[in-house]
C-alpha positions in Angstrom: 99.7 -21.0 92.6 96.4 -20.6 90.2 96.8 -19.8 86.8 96.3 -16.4 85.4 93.5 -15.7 82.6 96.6 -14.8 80.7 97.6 -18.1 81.0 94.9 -20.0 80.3 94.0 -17.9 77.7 97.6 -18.8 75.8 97.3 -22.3 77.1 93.8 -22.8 75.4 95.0 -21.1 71.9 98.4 -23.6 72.1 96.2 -26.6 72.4 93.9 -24.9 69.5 96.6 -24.5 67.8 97.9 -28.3 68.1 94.5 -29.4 67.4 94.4 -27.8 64.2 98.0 -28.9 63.2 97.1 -32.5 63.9 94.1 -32.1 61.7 95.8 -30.5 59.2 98.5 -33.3 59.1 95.7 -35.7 59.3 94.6 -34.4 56.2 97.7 -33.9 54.5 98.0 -38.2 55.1 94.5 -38.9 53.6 95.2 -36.3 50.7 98.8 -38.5 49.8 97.0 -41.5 50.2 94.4 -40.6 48.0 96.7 -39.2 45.5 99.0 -42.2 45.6 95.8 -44.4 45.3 94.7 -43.0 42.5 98.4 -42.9 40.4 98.2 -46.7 41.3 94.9 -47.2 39.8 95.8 -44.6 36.7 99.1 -47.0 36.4 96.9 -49.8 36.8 94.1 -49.0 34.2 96.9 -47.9 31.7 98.7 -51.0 32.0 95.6 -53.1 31.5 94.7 -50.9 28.3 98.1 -51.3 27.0 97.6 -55.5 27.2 93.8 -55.4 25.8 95.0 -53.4 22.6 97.8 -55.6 21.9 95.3 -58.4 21.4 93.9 -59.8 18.3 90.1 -59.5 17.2 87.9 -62.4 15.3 85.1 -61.9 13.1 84.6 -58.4 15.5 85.2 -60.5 19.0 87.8 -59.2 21.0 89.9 -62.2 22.6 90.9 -61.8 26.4 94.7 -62.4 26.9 95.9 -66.0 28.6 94.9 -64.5 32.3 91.9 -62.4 32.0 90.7 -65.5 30.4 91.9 -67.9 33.2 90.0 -65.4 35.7 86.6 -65.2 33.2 86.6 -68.7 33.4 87.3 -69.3 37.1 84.8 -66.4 37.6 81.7 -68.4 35.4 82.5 -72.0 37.0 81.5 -70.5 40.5 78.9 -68.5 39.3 75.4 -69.6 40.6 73.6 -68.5 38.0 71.7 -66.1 39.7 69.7 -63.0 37.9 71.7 -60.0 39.3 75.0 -61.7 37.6 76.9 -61.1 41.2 79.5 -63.6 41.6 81.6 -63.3 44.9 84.2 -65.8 46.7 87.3 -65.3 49.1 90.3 -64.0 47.6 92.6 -67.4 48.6 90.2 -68.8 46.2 91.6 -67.2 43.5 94.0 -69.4 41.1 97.4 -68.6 42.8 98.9 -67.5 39.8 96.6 -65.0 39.5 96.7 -63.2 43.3 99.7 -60.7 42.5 98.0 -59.6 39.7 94.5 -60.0 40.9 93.4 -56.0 40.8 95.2 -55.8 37.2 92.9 -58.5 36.1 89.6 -57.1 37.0 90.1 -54.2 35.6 91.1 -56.1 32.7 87.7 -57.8 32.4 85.8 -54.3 33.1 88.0 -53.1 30.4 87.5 -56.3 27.9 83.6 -55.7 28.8 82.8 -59.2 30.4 82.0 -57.8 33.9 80.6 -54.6 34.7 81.8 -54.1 38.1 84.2 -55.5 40.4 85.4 -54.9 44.1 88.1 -56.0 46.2 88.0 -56.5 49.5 91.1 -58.2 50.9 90.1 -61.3 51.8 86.9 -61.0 49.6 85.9 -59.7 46.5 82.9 -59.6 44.0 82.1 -59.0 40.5 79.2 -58.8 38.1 78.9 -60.4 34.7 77.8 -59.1 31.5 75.7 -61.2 29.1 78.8 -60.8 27.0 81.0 -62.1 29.7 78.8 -65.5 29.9 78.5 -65.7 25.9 82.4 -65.4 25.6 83.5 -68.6 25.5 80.5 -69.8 23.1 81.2 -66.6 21.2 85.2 -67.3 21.1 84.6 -70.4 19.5 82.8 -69.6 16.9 84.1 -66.2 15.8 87.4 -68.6 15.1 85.8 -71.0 13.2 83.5 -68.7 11.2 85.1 -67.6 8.0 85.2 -64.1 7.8 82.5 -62.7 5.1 85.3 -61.0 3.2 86.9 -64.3 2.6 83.5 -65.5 0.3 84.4 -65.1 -3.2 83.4 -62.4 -5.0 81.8 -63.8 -7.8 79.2 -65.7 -5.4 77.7 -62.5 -3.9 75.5 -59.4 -4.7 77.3 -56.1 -4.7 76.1 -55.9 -1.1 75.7 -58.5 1.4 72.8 -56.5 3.8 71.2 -53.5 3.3 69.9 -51.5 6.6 66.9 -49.9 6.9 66.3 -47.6 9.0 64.6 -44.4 10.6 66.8 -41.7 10.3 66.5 -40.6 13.8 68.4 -43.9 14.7 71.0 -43.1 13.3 73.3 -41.5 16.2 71.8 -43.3 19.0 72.0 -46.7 17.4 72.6 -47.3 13.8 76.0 -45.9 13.0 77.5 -48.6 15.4 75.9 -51.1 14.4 77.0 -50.4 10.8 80.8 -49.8 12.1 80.5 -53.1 13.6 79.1 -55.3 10.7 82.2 -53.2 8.7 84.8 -54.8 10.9 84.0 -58.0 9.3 84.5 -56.9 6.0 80.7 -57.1 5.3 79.4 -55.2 2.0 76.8 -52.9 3.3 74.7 -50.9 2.0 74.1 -47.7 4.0 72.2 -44.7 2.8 75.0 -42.2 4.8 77.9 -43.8 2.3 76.1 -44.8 -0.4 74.0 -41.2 -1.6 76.2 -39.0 -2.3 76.0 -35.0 -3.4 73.2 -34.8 -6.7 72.2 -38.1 -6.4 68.6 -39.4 -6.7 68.0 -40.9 -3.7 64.8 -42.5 -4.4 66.5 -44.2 -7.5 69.8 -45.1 -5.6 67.6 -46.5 -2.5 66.0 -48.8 -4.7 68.8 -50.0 -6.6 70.6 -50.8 -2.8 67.0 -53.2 -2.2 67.8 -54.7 -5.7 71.6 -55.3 -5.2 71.4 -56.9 -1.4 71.5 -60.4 -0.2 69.8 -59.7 2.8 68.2 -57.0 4.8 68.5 -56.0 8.6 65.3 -54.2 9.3 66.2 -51.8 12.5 62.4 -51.7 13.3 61.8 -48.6 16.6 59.4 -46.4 17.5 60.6 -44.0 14.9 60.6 -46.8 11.9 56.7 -47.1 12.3 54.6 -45.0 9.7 57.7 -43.7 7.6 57.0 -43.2 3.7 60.3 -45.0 3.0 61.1 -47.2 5.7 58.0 -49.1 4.9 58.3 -48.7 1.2 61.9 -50.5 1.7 60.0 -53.0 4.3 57.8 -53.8 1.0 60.1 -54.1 -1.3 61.9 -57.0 0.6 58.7 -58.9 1.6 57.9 -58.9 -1.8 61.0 -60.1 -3.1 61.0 -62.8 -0.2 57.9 -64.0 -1.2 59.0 -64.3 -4.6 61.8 -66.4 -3.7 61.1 -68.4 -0.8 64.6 -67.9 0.3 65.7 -66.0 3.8 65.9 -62.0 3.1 64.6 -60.1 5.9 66.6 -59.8 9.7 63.9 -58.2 11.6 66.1 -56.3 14.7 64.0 -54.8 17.3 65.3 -51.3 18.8 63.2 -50.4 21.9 60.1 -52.0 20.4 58.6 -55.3 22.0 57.8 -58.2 19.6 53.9 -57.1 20.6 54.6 -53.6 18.8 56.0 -55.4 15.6 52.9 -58.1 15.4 51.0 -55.2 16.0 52.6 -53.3 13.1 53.6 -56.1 10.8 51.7 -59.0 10.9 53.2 -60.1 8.1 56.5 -60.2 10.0 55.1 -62.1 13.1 56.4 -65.6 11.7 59.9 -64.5 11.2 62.6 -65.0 13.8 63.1 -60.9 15.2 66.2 -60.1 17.7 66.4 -57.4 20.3 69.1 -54.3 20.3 69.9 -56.1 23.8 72.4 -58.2 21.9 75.6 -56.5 21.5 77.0 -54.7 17.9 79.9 -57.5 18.4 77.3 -60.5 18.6 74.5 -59.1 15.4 77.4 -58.7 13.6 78.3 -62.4 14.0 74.8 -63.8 13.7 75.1 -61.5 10.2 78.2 -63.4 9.2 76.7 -66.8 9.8 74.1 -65.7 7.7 76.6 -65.0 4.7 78.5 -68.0 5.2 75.5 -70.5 4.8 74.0 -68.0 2.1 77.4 -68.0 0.1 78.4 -72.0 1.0 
């Protein structure tokens, strides 16, 4: 006997009706899976955090605990050495100790900063170093066998081991962490945002900072170029450079090419510059070896 239209009309809505709920539960699934994927990687990050700041710093270089630095290491010997830093293998390749914990320790090295990215597969996975992940091992070992700057006896030093010049406009965008991390290694600085306080003269305590520093770091930008005092302060160092024959200036190169500083400074082209591409964590190193030999 043919269906009514009433029936087809209610046996059309039932299967509407069963299509939505199977979507709905579909969703429901993919919304718990989500949810419990991302309470694993939560757990996952904060565990990794909670190992990273248990571990001890050197001279301002973080060290990676016993298996991020197994994994660094493993990651850098099959590294190719090609320029987009991409380093990818089969997960079986990974040291066996490490599999369990395999997603913990990338996100460890994202964390510690020695990759940028990583991805995992299954039965492949791929990461991409930082220029602090390939330095780390050279960096390891001489942040532990360079002696902090603090360590220098007092009686061998000015009252401040490098003075910064600057452009002000630096300051947030680059400056301020720079001096933070050239702090950390206990490194007397002179810094016009600590050092001139409320009624002061600055002109007079500026100057006094040139007299009283071992060394300069000359943050040289786009904003550094044509300033009254930046180039006064440039001056005053060349001047007491030339006097001495002895190592003053650290010309550092913030979004400037070494074109822009010849083209500014000749008088600087001759002296070793470095670029802002370096990390705070490595200038503040090449500072300290600076002291050390200074101080010796």
């Amino acid at each position: 006997m043919p269906k009514s239209s009433l029936e087809k009309t209610l046996e059309k809505q039932m299967k509407e009706s069963k299509k939505q709920a199977d979507a709905t539960a579909r969703r429901e699934k993919a919304d718990m899976r989500d949810n419990q994927r991302q309470a694993n990687d939560a757990a996952r990050r904060e565990r990794a955090r909670s190992i990273i700041d248990g571990q001890p710093t050197r001279n301002g270089l973080r060290i990676l605990d016993g298996n991020a630095e197994q994994l660094l290491r493993f990651i850098l010997d099959i590294y190719d050495g090609g320029d987009g830093n991409r380093v990818w293998s089969s997960t079986d390749n990974v040291p066996e100790n490490l599999q369990p914990s395999f997603s913990l320790e990338l996100e460890k090295l994202i964390m510690y900063g020695v990759i940028s990215s990583a991805s995992n597969y299954g039965p492949t996975w791929e990461a991409y170093l930082t220029p602090k992940g390939k330095s780390y091992f050279t960096d390891k070992e001489v942040a532990q066998n360079t002696t902090p700057a603090y360590e220098v006896s007092a009686t061998q030093r000015k009252q401040y081991d490098v003075f910064i010049s600057h452009a002000s406009k630096d300051k947030l965008a680059y400056v301020d962490s720079l001096y933070v991390s050239l702090r950390r290694l206990g490194i007397h600085i002179f810094y016009d945002s600590e050092e001139i306080t409320w009624g002061d003269n600055w002109k007079d305590v500026i100057l006094d900072g040139v007299a009283k520093s071992e060394f300069a770091i000359i943050v040289i930008s786009k904003s550094f170029f044509g300033r009254e005092w930046t180039e006064r302060e440039l001056n005053e160092f060349l001047q007491r450079q030339n006097e001495s024959e002895q190592k003053i200036i650290l010309p550092l190169l913030y979004e400037v090419s070494y074109e822009d500083l010849k083209n500014h400074y000749p008088e600087l082209e001759f002296i070793q510059s470095i670029n802002s591409d370096k990390s705070f964590e490595e200038i503040a190193i090449l500072m300290a070896k600076e002291l050390i030999k200074r101080y010796r």
